[in-house]
C-alpha positions in Angstrom: 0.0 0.0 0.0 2.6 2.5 0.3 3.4 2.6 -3.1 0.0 4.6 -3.5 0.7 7.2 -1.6 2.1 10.4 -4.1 2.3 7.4 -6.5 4.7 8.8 -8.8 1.8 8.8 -11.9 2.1 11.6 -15.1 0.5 14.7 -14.4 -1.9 14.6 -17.3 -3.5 11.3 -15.2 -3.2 12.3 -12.4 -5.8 15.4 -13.4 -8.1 13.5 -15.8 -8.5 11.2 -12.4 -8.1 13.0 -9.0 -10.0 16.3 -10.9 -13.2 13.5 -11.7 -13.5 12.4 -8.3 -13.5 15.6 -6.9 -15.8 17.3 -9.1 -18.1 13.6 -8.6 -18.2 14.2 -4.8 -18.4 18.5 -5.2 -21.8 17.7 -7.1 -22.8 14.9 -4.7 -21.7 17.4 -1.7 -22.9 21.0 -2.9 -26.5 20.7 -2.8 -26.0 20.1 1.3 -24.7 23.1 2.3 -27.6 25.2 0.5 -30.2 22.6 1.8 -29.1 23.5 5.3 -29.1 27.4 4.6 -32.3 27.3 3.3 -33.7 25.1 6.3 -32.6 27.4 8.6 -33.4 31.0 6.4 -36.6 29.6 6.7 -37.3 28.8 10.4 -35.7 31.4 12.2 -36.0 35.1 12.1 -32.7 37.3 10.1 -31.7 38.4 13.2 -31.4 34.9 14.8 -29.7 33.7 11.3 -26.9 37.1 11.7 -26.0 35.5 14.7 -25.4 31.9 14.1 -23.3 32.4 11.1 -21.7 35.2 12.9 -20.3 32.8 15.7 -19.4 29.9 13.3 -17.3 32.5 11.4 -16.0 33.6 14.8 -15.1 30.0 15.8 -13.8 29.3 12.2 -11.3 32.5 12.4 -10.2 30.9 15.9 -9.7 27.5 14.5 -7.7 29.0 11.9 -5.0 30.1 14.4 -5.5 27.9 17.5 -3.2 25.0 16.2 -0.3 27.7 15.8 -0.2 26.9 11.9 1.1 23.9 12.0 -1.9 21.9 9.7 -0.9 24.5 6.8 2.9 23.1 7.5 1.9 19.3 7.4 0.6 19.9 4.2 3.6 21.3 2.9 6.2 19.0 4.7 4.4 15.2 4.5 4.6 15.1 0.3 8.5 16.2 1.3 9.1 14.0 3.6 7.3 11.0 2.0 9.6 11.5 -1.2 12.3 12.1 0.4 12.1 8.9 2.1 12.4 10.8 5.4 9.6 7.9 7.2 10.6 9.1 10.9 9.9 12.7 10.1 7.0 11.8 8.5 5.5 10.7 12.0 6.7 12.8 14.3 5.7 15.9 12.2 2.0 14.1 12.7 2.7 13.3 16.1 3.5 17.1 17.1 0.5 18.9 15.1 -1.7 16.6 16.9 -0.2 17.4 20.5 0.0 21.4 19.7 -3.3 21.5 18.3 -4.7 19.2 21.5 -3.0 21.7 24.0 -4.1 24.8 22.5 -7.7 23.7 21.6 -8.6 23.1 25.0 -6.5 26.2 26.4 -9.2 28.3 23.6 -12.2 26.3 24.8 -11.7 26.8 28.0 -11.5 30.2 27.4 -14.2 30.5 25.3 -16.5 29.0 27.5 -16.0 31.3 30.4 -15.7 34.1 28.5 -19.2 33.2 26.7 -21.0 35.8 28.4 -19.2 38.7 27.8 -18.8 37.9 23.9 -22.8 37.2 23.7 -23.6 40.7 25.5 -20.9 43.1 24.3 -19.9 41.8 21.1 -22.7 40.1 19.2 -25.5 42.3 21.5 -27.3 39.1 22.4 -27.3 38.0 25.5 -29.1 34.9 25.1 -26.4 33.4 22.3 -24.4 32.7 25.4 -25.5 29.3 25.7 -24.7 29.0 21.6 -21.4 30.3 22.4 -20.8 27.1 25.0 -22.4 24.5 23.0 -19.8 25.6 20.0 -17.0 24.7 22.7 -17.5 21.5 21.7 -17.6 21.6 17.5 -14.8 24.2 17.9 -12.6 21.2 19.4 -14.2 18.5 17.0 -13.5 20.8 14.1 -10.6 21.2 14.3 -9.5 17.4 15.1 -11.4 17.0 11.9 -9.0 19.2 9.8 -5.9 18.0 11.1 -7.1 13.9 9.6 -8.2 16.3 6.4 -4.8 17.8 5.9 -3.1 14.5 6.0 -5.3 12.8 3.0 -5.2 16.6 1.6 -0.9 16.2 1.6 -1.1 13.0 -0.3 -4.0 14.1 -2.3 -6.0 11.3 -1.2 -9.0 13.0 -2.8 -11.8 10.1 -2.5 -10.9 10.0 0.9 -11.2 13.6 2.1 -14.5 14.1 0.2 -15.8 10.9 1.7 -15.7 12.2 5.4 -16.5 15.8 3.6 -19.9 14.0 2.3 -20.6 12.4 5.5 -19.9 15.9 7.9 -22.0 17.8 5.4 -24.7 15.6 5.1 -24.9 14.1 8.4 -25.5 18.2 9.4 -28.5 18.1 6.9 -30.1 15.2 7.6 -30.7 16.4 11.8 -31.2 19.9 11.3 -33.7 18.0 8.9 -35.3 16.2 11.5 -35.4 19.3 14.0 -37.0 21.3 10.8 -39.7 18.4 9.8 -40.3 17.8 14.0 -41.2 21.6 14.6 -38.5 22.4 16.7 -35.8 24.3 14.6 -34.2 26.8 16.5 -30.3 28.3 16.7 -29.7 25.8 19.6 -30.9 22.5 17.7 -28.7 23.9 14.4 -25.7 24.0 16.8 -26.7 20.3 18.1 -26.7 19.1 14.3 -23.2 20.5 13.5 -21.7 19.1 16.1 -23.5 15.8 15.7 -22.4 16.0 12.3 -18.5 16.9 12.9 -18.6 14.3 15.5 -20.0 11.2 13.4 -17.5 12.3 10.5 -14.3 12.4 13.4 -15.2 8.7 14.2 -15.2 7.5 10.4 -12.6 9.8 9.1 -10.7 8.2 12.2 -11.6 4.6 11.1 -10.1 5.5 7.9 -6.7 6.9 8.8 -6.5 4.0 10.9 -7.0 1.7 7.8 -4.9 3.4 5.5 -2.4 5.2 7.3 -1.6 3.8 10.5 0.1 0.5 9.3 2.7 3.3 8.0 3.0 5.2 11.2 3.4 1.9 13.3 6.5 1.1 11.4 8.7 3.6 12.2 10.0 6.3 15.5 9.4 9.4 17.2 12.5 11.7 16.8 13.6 13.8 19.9 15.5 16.1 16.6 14.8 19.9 17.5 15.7 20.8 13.8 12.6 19.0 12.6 10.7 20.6 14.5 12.0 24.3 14.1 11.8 23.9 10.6 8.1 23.1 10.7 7.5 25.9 13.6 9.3 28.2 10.9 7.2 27.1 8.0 4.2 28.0 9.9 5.1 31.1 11.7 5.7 32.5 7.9 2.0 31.2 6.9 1.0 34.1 10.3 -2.1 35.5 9.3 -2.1 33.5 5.7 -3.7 30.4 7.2 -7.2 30.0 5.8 -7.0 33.4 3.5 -9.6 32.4 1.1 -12.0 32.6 3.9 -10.6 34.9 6.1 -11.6 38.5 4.9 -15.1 37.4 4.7 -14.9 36.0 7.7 -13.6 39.8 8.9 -16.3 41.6 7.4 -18.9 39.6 8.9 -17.7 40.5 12.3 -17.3 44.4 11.5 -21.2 44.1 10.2 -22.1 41.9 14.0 -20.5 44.2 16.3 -21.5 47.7 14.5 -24.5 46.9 12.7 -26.0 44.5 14.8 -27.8 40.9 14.1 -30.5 42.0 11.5 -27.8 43.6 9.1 -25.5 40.6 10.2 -28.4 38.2 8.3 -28.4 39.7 5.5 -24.6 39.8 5.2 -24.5 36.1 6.3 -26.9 35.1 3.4 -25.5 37.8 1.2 -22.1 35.9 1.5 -23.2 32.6 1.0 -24.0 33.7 -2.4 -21.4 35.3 -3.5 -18.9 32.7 -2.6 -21.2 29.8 -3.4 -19.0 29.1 -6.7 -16.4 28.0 -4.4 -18.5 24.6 -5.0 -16.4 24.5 -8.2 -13.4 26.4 -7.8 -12.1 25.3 -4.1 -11.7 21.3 -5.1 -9.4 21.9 -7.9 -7.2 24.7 -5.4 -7.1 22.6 -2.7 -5.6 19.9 -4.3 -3.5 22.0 -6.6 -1.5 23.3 -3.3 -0.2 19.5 -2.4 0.6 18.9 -6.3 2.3 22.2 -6.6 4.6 21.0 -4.2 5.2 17.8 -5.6 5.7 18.6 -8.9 8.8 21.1 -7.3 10.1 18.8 -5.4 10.8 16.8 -8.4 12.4 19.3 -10.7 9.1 19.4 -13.1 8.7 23.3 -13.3 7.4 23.4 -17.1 4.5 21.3 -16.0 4.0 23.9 -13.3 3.9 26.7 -15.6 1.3 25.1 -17.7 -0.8 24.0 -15.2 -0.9 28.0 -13.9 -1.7 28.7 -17.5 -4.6 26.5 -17.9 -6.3 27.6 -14.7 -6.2 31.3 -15.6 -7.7 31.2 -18.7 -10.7 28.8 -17.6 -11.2 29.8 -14.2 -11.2 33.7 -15.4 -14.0 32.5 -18.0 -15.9 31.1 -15.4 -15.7 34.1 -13.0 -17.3 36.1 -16.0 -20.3 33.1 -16.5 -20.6 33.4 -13.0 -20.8 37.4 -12.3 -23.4 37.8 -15.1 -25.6 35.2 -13.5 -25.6 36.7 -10.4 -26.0 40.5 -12.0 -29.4 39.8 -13.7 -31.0 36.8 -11.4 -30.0 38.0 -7.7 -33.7 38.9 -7.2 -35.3 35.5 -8.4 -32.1 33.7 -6.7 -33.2 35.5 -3.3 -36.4 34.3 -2.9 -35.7 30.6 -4.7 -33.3 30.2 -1.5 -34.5 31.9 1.6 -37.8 33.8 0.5 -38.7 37.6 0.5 -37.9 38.3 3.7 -34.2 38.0 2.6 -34.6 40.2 -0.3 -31.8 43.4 0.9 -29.1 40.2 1.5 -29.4 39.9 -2.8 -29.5 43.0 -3.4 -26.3 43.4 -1.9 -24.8 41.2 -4.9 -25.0 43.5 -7.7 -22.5 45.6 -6.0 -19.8 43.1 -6.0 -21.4 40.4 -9.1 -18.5 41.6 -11.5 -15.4 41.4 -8.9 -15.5 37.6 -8.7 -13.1 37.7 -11.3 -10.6 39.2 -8.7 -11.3 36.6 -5.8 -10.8 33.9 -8.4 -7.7 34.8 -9.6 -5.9 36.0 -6.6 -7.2 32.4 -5.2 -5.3 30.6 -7.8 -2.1 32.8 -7.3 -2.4 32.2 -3.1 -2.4 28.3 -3.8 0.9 28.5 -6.3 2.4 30.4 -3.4 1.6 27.7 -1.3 2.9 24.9 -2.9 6.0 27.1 -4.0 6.9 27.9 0.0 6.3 31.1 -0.6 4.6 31.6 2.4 6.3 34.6 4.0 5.4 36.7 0.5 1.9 35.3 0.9 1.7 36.6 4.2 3.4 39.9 3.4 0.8 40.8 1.0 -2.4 39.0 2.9 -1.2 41.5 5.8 -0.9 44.5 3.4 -4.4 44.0 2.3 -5.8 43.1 5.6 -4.5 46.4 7.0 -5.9 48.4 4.3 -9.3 46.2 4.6 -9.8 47.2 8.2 -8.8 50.8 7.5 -11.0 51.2 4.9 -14.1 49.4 6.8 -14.0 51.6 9.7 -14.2 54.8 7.5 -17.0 53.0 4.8 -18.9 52.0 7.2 -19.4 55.2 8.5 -20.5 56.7 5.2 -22.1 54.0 3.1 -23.1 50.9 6.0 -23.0 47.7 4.8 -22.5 48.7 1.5 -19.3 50.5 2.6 -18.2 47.0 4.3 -19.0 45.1 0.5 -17.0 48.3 -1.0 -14.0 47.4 1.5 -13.7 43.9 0.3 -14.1 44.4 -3.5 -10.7 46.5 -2.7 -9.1 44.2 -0.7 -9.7 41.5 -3.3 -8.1 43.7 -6.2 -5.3 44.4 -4.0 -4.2 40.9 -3.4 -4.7 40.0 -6.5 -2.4 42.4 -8.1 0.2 42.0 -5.8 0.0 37.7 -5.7 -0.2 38.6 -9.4 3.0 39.9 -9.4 5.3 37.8 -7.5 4.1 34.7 -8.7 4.5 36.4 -12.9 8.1 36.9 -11.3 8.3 33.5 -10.6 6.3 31.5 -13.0 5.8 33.8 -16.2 2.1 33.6 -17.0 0.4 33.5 -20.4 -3.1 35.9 -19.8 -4.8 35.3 -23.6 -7.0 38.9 -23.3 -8.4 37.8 -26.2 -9.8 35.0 -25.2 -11.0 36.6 -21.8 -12.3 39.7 -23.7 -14.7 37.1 -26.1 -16.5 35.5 -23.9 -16.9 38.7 -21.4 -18.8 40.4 -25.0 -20.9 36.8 -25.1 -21.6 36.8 -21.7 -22.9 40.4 -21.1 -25.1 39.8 -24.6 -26.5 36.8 -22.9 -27.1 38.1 -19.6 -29.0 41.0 -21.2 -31.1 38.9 -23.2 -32.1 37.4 -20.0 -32.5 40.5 -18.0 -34.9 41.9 -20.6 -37.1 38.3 -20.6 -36.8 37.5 -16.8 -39.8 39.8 -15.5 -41.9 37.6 -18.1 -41.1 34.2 -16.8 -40.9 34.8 -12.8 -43.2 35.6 -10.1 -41.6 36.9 -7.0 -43.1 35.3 -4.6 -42.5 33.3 -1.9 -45.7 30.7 -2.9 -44.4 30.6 -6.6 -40.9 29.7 -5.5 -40.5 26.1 -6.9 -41.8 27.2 -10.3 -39.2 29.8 -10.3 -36.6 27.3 -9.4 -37.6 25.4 -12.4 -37.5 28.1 -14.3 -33.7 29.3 -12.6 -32.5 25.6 -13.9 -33.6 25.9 -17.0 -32.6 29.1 -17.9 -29.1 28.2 -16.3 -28.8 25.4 -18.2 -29.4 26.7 -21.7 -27.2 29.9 -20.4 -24.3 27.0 -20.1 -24.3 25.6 -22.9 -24.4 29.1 -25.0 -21.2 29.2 -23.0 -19.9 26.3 -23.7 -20.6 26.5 -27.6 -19.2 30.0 -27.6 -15.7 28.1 -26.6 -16.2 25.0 -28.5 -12.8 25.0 -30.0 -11.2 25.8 -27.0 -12.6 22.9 -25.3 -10.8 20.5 -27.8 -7.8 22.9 -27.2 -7.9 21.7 -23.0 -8.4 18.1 -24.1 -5.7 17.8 -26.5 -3.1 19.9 -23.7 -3.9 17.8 -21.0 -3.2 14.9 -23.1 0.4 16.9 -24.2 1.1 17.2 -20.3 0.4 13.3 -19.9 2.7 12.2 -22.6 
């Protein structure tokens, strides 16, 4: 069995493969996570929603820094170390991040917990979230337990394996806040009870698994008492600082600028607002999160054309789909509001034509952040996440002043631009990249046709109304559907183009 770990396979297979089963188990696992929203949008009040999504983005900032930033460093040290041959460091690299992370998690918790009360009344102006606060105690330490095993089949981009306990977290979730919802009894309190039912049931299989799989490895070979080891992993993670988790962390920011000064109501409609426009993270975040472990793979042995060509491929596409994506959103974020979480939800969607045509910017500087990565360019990620984050909180504090929550959205649209430009240009420094304009400038003239074809038909074909809903999600589907594949005739050729260079790369 160890020969399948980083099994040293062409590149072109190992994409064809590794990209089918993550995109398979994306489709299988998307529709949860909107399930749940829309359970929950539609039992509990806005305000009630602002401040359940504001303390899981609270706990998830503090999971993102409790382990010290060591999970970011197994990532980039295991494929090393496995290569390398290097079995001892292999474990006790494990064997540390699991200690550190066990340490501080219940140093945080503990904290947490006692400090519950002053958090629910001063910072998210509820008093009675207090008890939420306590109960997430618990799914802060079983998350993060949970990411540790992830980061491990994540380093030897094990991808059935991380979506399977990804599949089972996410649906476990749905199917009791389910139960609560069909029972009667949905309230914040239950919803905290099904994540951390569902975080615990996927600890126990994910554990069965590394057990399985892994632990025949581990058994075989030593702790090592070898201080260089572990400052060279302490290094690699004091460099990752505040660059742990970027592609959520600004978000996660802004949601706690929109809590603490404009209170639960507005918080709602951010929370929703968010969900939104991130949702095409469904597509995008599979193919990043496993192009961070092959990154550092294909560097470690001496492969850097394929490296460049790989960067090359995910521009162009990825920009394309921003632009699908932005368009969408532009001309449907009324009938997308109430398809999802009804009319009382209407202001969260409205919020999304401010910031529709910036996707482009979060996609991009998305890709760049995971070539850093995999390069170990982490202390020039970090440089330029801290630039942005600076100028992010600057420019919140005074935009929120003027313009509210759409001074917060105005902050971020920024902020993405920023770290896209400069990630832009370190990793063009490093890895010259091929941007075809043309190409990128084609299908932005198709898609804005398109989109205003449909913005001119829409008020025809929907109803906005909460009891005509289902008919105008059939109607959503349909239109997206035939929107696609305008798209995907538009770039025909280049489709056979992708086909036959993934084929070169193999060969």
């Amino acid at each position: 069995m160890d020969g399948e770990l980083l099994a040293d396979q062409p590149l072109g297979h190992k994409l064809i493969k590794k990209w089918f089963w993550l995109y398979f188990f994306t489709i299988l696992i998307a529709p949860s996570s909107y399930f749940i929203r829309v359970l929950i949008s539609n039992s509990v009040s806005v305000s009630d929603v602002g401040i359940i999504y504001s303390i899981i983005w609270f706990i998830t900032i503090l999971s993102a820094y409790h382990d010290l930033w060591l999970t970011e460093a197994l990532q980039y040290h295991l494929p090393k170390f496995w290569i390398k041959k290097q079995y001892n460091a292999f474990k006790t690299s494990i064997v540390f991040t699991l200690i550190v992370q066990t340490v501080t998690g219940i140093i945080i918790a503990f904290l947490l917990f006692f400090g519950a009360n002053i958090l629910a009344t001063h910072y998210f102006h509820s008093p009675e979230s207090a008890n939420i606060i306590k109960i997430f105690c618990l799914y802060f330490l079983g998350i993060n337990f949970f990411n540790m095993l992830y980061s491990i089949y994540i380093a030897f981009q094990d991808v059935i394996q991380y979506k399977i306990i990804e599949s089972i977290r996410s649906y476990t979730t749905l199917l009791f806040t389910l139960i609560f919802f069909l029972l009667g009894t949905m309230s914040i309190t239950n919803f905290t009870r099904a994540r951390i039912i569902g975080v615990g049931i996927s600890i126990l299989i994910s554990w069965m698994i590394f057990i399985k799989k892994y632990w025949y490895t581990l058994a075989k070979w030593h702790i090592e008492r070898d201080t260089t080891l572990i400052k060279k992993q302490m290094k690699y993670a004091f460099r990752v600082f505040i660059g742990i988790n970027v592609i959520y962390l600004l978000g996660q920011i802004d949601q706690q600028f929109v809590i603490y000064f404009l209170w639960s109501e507005t918080a709602g409609y951010y929370a929703n607002y968010l969900s939104l426009i991130l949702s095409f993270n469904v597509l995008t975040s599979p193919i990043l999160l496993y192009v961070f472990p092959l990154i550092t793979e294909l560097i470690e042995k001496k492969q850097h054309d394929k490296v460049k060509h790989l960067k090359n491929i995910l521009y162009k596409y990825f920009s394309v789909f921003a632009i699908s994506i932005s368009g969408l959103f532009f001309v449907l974020w009324p009938e997308i509001a109430t398809i999802l979480f009804g009319e009382k939800f209407m202001y969260a969607w409205q919020l999304l034509t401010y910031s529709a045509w910036f996707l482009i910017f979060y996609v991009l500087f998305s890709i760049n952040f995971s070539f850093l990565a995999g390069m170990g360019k982490v202390k020039q990620r970090a440089k330029i996440i801290g630039i942005a984050l600076l100028v992010n909180i600057i420019l919140n504090l005074i935009f929120i002043q003027i313009r509210w929550v759409i001074g917060i959205i105005a902050a971020t649209m920024i902020s993405w631009i920023m770290l896209f430009m400069l990630s832009y240009k370190l990793i063009d420094k490093q890895k010259e990249i091929s941007f075809d304009r043309k190409y990128i400038i084609k299908n932005l003239i198709g898609i804005l046709i398109i989109s205003s074809s449909i913005y001119y038909f829409k008020d025809k074909i929907f109803i906005l109304e909460d009891w005509y809903r289902y008919k105008n999600l059939l109607y959503f589907v349909l239109i997206s559907v035939g929107y696609y594949i305008y798209i995907l005739g538009l770039n025909h050729r280049n489709i056979r183009m992708l086909v036959k260079e993934i084929k070169n790369i193999r060969k």
